[in-house]
Backbone as CSV, one residue per row, in Angstrom:
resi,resn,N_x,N_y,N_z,CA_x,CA_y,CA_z,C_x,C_y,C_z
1,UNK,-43.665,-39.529,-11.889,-44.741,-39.630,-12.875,-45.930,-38.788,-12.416
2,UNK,-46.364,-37.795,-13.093,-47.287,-37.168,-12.783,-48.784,-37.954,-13.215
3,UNK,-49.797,-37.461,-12.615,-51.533,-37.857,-11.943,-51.532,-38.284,-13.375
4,UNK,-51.932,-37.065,-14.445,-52.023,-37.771,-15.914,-51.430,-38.376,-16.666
5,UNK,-49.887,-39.033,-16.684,-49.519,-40.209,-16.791,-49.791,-41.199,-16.487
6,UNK,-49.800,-40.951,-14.994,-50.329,-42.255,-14.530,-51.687,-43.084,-14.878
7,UNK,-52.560,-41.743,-14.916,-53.939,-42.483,-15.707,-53.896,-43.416,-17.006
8,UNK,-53.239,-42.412,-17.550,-52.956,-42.770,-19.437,-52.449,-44.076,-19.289
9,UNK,-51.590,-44.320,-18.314,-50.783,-45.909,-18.297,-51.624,-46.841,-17.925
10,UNK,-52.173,-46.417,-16.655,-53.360,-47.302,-16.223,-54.181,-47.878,-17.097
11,UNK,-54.823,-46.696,-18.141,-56.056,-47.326,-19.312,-55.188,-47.981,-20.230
12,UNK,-54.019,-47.421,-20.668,-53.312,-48.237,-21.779,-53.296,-49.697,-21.521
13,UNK,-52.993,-50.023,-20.102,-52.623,-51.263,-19.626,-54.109,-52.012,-19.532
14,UNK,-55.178,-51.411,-19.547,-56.188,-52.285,-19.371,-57.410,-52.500,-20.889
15,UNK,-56.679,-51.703,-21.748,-56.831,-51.706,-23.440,-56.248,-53.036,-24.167
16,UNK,-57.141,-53.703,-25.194,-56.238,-54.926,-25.891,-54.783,-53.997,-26.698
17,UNK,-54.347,-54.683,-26.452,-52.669,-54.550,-26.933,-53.274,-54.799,-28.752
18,UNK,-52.768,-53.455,-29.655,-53.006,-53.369,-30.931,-54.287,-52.664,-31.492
19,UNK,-55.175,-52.583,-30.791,-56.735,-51.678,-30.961,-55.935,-49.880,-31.100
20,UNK,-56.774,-49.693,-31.968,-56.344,-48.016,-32.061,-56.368,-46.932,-30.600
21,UNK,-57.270,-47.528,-30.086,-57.441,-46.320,-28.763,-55.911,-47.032,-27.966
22,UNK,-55.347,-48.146,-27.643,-54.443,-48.321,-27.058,-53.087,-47.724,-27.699
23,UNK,-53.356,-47.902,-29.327,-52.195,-46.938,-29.882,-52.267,-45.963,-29.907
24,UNK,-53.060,-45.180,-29.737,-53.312,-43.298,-29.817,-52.741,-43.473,-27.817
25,UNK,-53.147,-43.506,-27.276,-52.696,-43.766,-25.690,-51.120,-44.065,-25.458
26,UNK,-50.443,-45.344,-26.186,-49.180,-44.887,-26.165,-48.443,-44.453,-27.189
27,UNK,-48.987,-43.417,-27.733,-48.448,-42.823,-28.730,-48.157,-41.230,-27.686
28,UNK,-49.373,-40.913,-26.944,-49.653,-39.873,-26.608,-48.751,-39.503,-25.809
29,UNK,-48.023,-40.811,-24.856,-47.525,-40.764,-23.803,-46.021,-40.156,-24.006
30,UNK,-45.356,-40.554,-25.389,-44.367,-40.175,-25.969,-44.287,-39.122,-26.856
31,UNK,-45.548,-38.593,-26.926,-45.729,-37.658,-28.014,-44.457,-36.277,-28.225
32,UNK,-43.259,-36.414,-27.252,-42.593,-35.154,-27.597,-41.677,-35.755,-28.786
33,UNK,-41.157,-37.071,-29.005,-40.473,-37.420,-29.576,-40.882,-38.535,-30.868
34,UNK,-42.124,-38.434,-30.744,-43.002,-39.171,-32.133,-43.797,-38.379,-32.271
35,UNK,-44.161,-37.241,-32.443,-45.378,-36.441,-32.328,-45.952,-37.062,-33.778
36,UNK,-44.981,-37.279,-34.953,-45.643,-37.274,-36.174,-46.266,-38.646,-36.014
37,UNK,-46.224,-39.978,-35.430,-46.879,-40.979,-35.396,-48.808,-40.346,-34.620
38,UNK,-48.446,-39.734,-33.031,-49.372,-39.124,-32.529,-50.238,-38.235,-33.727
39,UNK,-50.094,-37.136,-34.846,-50.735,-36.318,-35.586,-50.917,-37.218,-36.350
40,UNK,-50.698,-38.508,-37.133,-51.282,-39.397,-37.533,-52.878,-40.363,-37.020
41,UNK,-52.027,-40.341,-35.561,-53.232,-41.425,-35.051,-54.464,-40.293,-34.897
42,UNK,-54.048,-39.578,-34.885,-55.730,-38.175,-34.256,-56.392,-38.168,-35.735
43,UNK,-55.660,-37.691,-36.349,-56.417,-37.684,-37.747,-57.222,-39.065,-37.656
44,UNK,-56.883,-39.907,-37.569,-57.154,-41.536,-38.106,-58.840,-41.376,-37.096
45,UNK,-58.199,-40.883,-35.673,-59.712,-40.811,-34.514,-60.256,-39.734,-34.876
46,UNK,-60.198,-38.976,-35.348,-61.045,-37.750,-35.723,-61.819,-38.061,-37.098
47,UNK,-61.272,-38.304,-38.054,-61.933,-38.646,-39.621,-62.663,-39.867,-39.536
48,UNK,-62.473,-40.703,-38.243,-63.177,-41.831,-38.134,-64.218,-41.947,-37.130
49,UNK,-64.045,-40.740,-36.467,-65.247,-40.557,-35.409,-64.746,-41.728,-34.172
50,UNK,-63.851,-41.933,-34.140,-63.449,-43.214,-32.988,-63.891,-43.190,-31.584
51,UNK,-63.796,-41.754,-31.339,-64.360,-41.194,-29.942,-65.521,-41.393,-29.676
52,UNK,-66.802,-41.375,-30.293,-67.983,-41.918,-30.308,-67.886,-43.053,-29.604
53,UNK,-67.498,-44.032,-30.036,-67.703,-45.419,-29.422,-66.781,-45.085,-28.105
54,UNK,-65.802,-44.797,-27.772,-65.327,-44.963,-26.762,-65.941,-43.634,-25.565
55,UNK,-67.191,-43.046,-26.288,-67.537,-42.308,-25.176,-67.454,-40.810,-24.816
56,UNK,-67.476,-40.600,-25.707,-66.629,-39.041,-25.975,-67.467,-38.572,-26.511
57,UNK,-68.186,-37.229,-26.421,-68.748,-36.451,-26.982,-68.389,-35.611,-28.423
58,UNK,-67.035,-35.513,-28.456,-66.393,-34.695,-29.021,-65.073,-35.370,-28.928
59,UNK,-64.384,-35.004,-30.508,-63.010,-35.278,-30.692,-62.057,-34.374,-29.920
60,UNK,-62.306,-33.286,-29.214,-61.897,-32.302,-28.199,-61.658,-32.899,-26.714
61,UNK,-62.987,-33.423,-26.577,-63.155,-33.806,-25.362,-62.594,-34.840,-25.178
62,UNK,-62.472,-36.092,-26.132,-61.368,-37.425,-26.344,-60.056,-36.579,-25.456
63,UNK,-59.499,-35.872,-26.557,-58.211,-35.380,-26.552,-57.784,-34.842,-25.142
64,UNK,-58.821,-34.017,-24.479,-58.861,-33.775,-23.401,-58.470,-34.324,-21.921
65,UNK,-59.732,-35.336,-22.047,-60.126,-36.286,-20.880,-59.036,-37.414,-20.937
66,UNK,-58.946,-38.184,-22.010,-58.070,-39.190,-22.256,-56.520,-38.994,-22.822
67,UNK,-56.440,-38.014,-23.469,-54.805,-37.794,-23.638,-53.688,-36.488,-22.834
68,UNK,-55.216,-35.940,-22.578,-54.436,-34.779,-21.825,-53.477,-34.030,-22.731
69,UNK,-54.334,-33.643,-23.696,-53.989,-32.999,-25.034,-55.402,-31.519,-25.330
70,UNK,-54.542,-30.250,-24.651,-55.667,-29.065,-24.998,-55.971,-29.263,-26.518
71,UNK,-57.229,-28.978,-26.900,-57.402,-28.560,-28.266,-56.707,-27.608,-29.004
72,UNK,-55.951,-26.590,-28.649,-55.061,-26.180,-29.667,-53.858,-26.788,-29.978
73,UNK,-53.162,-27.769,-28.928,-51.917,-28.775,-29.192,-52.947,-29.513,-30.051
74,UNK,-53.877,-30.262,-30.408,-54.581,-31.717,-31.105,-53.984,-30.974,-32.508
75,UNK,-54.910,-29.654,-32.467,-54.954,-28.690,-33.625,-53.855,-28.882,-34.033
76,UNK,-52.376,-28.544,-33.660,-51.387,-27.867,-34.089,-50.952,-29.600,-34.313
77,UNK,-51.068,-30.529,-33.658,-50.492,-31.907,-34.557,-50.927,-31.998,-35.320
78,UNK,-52.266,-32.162,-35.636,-52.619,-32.673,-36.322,-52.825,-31.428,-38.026
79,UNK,-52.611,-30.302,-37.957,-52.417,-29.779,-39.005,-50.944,-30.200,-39.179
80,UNK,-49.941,-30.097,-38.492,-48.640,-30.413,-38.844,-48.208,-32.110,-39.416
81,UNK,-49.057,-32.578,-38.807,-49.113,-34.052,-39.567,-49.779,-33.516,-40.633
82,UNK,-50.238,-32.953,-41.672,-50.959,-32.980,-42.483,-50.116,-32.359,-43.894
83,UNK,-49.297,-31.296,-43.160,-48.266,-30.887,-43.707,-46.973,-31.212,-43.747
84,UNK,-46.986,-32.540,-43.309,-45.792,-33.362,-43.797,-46.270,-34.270,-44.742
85,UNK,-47.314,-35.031,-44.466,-47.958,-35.756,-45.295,-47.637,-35.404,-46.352
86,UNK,-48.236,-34.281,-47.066,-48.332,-33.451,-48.408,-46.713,-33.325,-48.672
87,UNK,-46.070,-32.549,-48.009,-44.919,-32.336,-48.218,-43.560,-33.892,-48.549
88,UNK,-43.923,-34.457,-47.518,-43.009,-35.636,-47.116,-43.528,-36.677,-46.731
89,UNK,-44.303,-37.726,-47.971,-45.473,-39.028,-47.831,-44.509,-40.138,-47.493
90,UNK,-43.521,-40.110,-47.770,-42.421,-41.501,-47.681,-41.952,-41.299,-45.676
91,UNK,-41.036,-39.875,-45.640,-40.785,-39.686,-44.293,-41.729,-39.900,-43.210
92,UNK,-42.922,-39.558,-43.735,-43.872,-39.953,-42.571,-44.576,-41.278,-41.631
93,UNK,-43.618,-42.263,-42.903,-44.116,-43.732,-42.635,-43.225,-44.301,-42.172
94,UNK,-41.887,-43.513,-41.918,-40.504,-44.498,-41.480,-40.866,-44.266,-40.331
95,UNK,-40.598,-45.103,-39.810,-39.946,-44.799,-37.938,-39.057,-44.095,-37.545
96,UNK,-38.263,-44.282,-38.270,-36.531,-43.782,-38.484,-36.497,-41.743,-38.438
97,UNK,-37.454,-42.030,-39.670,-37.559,-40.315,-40.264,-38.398,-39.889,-38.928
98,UNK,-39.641,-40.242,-38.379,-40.612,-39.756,-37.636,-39.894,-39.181,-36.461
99,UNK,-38.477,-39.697,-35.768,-37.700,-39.385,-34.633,-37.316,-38.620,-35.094
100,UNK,-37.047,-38.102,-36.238,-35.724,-37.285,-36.099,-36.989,-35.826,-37.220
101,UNK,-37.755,-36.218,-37.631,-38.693,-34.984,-38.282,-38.499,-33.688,-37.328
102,UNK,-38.732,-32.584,-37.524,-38.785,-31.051,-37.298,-40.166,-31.274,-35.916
103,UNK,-39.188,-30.135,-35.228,-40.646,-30.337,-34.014,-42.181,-29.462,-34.367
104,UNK,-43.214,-30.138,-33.919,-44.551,-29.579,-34.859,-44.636,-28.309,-34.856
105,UNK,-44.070,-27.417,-33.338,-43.791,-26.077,-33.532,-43.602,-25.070,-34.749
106,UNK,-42.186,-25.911,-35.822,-41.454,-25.754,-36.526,-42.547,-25.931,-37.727
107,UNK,-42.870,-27.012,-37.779,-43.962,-27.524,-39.193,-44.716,-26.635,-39.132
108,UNK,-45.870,-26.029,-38.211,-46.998,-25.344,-37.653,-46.705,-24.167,-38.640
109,UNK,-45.600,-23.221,-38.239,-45.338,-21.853,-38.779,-45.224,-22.531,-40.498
110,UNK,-44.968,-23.368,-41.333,-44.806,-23.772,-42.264,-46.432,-23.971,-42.474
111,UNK,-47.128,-24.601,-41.819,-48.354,-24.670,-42.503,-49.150,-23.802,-42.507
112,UNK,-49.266,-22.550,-41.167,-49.555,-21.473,-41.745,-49.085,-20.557,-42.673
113,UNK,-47.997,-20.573,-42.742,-47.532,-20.016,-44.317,-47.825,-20.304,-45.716
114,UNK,-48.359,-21.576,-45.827,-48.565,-22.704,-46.836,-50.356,-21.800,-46.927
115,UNK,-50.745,-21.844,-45.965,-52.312,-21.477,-45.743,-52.876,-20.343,-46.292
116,UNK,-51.686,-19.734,-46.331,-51.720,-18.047,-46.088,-51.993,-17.587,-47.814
117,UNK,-50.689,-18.838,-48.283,-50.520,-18.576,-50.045,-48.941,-17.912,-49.905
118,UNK,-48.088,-18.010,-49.019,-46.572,-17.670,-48.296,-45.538,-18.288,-48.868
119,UNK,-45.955,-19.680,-48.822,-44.899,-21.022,-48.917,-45.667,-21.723,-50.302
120,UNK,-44.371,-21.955,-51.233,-44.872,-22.778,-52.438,-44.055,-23.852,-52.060
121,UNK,-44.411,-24.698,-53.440,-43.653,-26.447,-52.939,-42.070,-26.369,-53.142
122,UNK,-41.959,-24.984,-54.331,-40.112,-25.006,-54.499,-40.005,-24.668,-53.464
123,UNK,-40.478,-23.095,-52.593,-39.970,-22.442,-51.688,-39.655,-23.831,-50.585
124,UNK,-40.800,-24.815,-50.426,-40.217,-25.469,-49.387,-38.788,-26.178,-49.507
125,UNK,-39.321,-26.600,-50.892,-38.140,-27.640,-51.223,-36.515,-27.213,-50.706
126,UNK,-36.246,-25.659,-51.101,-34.982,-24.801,-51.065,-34.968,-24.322,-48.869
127,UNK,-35.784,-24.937,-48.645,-36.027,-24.485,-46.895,-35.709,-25.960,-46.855
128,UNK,-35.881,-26.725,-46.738,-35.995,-28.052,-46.764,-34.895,-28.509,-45.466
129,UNK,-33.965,-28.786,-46.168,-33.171,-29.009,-45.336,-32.256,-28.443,-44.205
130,UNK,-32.782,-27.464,-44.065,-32.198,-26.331,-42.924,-33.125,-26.592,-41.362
131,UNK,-34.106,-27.523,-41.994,-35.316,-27.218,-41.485,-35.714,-28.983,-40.752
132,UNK,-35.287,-29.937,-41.600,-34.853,-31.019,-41.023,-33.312,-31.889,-40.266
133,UNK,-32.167,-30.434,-39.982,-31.274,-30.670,-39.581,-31.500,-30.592,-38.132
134,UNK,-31.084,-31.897,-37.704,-31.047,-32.247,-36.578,-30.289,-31.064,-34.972
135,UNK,-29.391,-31.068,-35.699,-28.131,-29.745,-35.060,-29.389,-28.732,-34.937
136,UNK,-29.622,-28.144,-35.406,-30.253,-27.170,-35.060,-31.099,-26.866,-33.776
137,UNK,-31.357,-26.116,-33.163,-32.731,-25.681,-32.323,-33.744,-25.297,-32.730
138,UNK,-34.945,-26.085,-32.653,-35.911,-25.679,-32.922,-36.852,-24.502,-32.595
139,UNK,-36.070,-23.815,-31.591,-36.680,-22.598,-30.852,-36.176,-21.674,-32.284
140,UNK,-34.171,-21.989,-32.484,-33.969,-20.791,-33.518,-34.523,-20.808,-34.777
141,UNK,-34.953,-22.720,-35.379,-35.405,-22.600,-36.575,-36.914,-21.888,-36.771
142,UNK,-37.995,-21.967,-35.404,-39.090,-21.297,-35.188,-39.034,-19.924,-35.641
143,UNK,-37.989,-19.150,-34.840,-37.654,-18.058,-34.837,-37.831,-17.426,-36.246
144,UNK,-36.825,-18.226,-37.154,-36.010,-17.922,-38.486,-37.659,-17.841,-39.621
145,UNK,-38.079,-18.741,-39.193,-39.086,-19.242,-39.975,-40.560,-18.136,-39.664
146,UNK,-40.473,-17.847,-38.524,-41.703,-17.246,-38.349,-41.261,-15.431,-39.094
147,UNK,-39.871,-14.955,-38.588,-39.378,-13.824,-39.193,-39.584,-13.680,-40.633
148,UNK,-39.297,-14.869,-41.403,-39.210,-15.584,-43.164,-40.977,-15.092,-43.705
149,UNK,-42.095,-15.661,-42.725,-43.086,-15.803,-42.981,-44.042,-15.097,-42.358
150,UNK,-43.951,-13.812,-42.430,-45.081,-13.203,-41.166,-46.185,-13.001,-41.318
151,UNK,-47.097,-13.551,-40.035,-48.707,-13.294,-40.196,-49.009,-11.879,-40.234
152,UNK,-49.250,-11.453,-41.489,-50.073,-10.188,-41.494,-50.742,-9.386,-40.353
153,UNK,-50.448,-8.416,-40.317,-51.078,-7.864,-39.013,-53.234,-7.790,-38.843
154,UNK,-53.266,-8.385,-37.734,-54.897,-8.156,-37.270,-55.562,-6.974,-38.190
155,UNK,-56.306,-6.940,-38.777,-57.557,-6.317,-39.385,-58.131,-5.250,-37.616
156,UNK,-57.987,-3.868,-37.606,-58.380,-2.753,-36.460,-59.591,-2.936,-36.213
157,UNK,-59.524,-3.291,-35.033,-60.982,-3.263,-34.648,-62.193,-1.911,-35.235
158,UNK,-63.221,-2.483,-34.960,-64.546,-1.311,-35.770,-64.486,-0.091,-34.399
159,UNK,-64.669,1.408,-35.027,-64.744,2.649,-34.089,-65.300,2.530,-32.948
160,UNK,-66.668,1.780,-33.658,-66.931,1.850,-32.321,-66.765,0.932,-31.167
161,UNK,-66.085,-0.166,-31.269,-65.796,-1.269,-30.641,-64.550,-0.517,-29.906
162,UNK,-63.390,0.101,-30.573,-62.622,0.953,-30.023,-62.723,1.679,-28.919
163,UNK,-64.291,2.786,-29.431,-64.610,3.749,-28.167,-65.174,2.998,-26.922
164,UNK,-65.614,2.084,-27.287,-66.439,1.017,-26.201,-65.346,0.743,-25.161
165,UNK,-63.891,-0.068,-25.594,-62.924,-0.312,-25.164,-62.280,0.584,-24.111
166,UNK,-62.589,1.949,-24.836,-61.745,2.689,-24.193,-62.232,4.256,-22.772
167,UNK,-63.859,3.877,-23.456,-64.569,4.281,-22.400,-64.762,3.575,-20.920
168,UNK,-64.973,1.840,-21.552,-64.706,1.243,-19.904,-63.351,1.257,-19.479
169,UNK,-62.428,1.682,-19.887,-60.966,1.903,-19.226,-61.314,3.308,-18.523
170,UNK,-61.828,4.366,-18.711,-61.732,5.720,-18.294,-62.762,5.581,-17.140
171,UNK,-63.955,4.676,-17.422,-64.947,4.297,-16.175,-63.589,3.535,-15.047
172,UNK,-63.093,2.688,-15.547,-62.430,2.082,-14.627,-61.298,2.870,-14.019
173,UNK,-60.718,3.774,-14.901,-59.353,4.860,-13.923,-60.344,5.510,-12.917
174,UNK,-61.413,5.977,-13.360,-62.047,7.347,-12.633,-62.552,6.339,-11.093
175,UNK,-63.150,5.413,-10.996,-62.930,4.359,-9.935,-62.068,4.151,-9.186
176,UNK,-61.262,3.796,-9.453,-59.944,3.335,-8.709,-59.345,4.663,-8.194
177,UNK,-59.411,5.895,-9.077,-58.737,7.157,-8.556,-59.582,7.349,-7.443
178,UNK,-61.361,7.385,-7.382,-61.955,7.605,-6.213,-61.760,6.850,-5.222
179,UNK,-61.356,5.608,-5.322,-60.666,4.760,-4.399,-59.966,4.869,-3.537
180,UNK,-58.783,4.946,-4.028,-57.201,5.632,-3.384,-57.179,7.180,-2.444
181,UNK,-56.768,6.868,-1.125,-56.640,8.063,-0.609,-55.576,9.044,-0.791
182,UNK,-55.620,10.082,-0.637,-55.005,11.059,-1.483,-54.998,11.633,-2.841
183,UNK,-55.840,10.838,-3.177,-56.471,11.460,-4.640,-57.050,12.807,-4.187
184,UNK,-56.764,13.819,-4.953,-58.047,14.604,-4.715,-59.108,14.137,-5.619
185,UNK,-60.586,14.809,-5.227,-61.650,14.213,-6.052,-61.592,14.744,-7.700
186,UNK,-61.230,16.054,-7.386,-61.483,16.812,-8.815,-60.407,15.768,-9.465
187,UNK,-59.986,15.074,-9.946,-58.639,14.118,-10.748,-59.589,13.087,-10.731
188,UNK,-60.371,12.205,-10.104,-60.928,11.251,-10.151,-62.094,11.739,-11.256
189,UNK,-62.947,13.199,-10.818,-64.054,13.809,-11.371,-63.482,14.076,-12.910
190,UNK,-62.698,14.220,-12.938,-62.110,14.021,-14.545,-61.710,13.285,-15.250
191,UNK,-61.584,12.569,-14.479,-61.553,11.253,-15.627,-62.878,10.257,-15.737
192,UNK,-63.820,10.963,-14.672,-65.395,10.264,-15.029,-65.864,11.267,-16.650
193,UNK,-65.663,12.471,-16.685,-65.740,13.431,-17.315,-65.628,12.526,-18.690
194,UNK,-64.483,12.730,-18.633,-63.532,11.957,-19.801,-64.358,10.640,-20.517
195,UNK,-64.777,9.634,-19.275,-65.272,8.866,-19.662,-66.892,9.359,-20.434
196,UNK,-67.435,9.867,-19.826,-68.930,10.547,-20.144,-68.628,11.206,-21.625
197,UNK,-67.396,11.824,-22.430,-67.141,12.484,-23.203,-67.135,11.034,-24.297
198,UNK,-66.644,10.224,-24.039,-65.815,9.207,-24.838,-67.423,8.298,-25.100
199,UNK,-68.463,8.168,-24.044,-69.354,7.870,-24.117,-70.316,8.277,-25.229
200,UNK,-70.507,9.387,-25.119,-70.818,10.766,-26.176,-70.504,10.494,-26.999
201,UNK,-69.712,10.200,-27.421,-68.687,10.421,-28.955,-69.161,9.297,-29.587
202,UNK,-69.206,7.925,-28.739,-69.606,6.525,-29.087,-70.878,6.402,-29.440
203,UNK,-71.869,6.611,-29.033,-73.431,7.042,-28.960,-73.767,7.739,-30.318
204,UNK,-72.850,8.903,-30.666,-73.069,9.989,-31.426,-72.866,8.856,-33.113
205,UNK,-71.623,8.106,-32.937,-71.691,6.862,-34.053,-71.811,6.267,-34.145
206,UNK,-72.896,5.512,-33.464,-73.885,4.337,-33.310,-74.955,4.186,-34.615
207,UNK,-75.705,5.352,-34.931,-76.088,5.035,-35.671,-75.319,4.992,-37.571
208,UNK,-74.279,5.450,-37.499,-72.943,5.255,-38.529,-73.032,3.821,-38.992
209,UNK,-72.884,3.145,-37.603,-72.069,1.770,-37.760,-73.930,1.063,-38.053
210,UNK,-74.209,1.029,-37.550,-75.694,0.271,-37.683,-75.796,1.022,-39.614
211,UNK,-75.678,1.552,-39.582,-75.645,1.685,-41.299,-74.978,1.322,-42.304
C-alpha cells in the first residue's frame, strides 16, 4: 500500500460512515473501477462547494491534498461523468452498469468531440455499443475513437512569437558551440550572427504586430 493510500484509509476510517466526504474518499480509493460513481461524487463536491467546510481552499486543492487526484484527472472525470449523464441517465445510477461503463479515457475523447460540434446524439447512438463492449481494450477503443474524431490542429503561433522562439535557440547553439572544445570560434561566431540577424528581423516587425 502506498503513503497515499494509506492516508486516504486512515481519514476514511476516522470520517462518520455515510457523510459525503467519507464517500468521495472511498470512492476515490477504487476509482479505477467505479470511476463513474467517483465523477459523480466531485461534481456533487464541486457544485456544492463541500470543500469549503472541510478546509480546502479550492475544489483543486480538495482533489489534491485529500484524494490524490491532479486537476486534470478531477477534470477528465468529472467532464466524463457529465457525458454519460446526458448520454446514459439510467446506466449511470446502476451499480451494475457503473463497473462495466467505458474507461473515462474512452468517454473523454467522446466529450471532446461532443464539444467540438463532432459527435451528434445519432452519431453516438450508432458508436454506442462498440464502445461499451466489455471485450474490447480501451487503449484500442481510445485509439479508434480519437482517429474517428480529430482535434483540429493548434491555431500557428503569431511571427513574431515564432522569431522570438527561434532567436533564443540560435543564442543558445552559438553558446554551447563556444563551449565545446574543438569548435572552432568562427562556427560558434556564426551562429551568434545568425542569431543577431533573426533578432533584426523580429525588431524590424514589432511594430506590425503592435498594429
Amino acid at each position: 500500500m502506498s503513503t497515499a493510500e494509506a492516508q486516504m484509509r486512515q481519514l476514511a476510517e476516522s470520517l462518520p460512515t455515510g457523510t459525503l466526504r467519507h464517500e468521495v474518499l472511498t470512492s476515490a480509493r477504487r476509482f479505477k473501477t467505479t470511476w463513474v460513481e467517483l465523477g459523480r461524487l466531485l461534481i456533487q463536491v464541486r457544485d456544492q462547494a463541500s470543500y469549503e467546510a472541510w478546509g480546502f481552499s479550492s475544489f483543486e486543492a480538495y482533489c489534491l491534498k485529500e484524494l490524490h487526484i491532479r486537476k486534470a484527472t478531477a477534470l477528465k472525470l468529472t467532464r466524463s461523468f457529465s457525458f454519460l449523464d446526458r448520454h446514459e441517465p439510467e446506466q449511470v445510477r446502476d451499480p451494475v452498469s457503473q463497473e462495466r461503463a467505458p474507461a473515462f479515457e474512452v468517454v473523454e475523447v467522446l466529450a471532446d468531440a461532443e464539444e467540438r460540434g463532432q459527435l451528434s446524439a445519432d452519431e453516438y447512438a450508432s458508436i454506442r455499443d462498440s464502445i461499451w463492449d466489455p471485450d474490447r481494450p480501451p487503449t484500442a477503443v481510445k485509439r479508434e475513437l480519437t482517429e474517428r474524431f480529430p482535434k483540429p490542429p493548434p491555431p500557428p503561433l503569431p511571427e513574431d512569437l515564432q522569431l522570438k522562439r527561434l532567436a533564443q535557440a540560435a543564442r543558445k547553439l552559438a553558446r554551447e558551440l563556444s563551449e565545446v572544445q574543438g569548435v572552432p570560434p568562427a562556427v560558434a561566431e556564426r551562429a551568434g550572427a545568425l542569431a543577431e540577424d533573426v533578432e533584426e528581423l523580429m525588431a524590424s516587425l514589432e511594430p506590425v504586430a503592435r498594429a
